[in-house]
N, C-alpha and C positions, 0 to 999 in steps of 0.2 A: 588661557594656558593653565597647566595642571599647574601646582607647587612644586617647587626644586628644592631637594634639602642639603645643605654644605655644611662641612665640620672644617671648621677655624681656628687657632689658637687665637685670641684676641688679647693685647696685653694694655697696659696702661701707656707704652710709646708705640701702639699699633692698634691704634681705636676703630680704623674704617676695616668694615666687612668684605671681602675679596670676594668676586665674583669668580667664574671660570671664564677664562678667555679664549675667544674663537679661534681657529689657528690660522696665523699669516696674519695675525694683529700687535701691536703693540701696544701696550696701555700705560699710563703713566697716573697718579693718583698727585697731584694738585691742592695749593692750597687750602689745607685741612688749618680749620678752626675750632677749640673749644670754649664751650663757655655753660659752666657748671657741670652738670650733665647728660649736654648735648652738643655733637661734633657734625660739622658739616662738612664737604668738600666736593673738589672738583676732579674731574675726572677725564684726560682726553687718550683717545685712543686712532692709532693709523693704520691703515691695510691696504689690502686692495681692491678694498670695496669702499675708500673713501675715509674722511673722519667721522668720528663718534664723541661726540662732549656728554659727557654727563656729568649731574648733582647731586647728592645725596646728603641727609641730613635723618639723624638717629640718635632719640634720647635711649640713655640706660636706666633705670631701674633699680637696683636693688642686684638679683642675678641673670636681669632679663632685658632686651630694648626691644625697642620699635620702631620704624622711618620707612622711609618711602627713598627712592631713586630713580628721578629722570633721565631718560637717557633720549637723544636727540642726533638724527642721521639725515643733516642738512642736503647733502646731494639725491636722496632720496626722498624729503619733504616729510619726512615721518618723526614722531616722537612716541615713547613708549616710559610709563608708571610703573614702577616693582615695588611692592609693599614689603617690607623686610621684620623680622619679627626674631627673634633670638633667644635661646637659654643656654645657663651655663651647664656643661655637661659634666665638669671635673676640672683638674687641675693642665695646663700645657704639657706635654711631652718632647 
């Protein structure tokens, strides 16, 4: 798959990176842990194409991070890797 790029405001009480979600899904962001400067968490989502659990875990940097996101589609028997990679662009608006 090519690269997707997404613009975020990410804050210090909004650490996990937002994906776009499918339509006729619901997602909920679970379980978020940090510890120094690296935040993990969980991720479940429902449709009607079934559930979706994902993981995800992302160190920061300085003005940049990087992690990876599991995502795992049980009724389907499929799981998919998203390598995540981030720079700050400016200030939130």
């Amino acid at each position: 798959m090519p690269p997707v790029t997404h613009t975020q405001c990410i804050t210090k009480n909004d650490l996990v990176p937002q994906g776009s979600q499918q339509p006729g899904q619901e997602c909920e962001i679970i379980d978020v842990k940090k510890s120094g400067n690296t935040v993990t968490w969980t991720m479940k989502c429902t449709g009607q194409g079934g559930e979706v659990i994902g993981t995800g875990k992302i160190t920061y940097s300085g003005d940049s991070f990087k992690g990876t996101m599991t995502i795992s589609m049980p009724q389907a028997n499929m799981e998919m890797t998203s390598h995540l990679n981030g720079k700050r662009i400016g200030k939130c608006k």
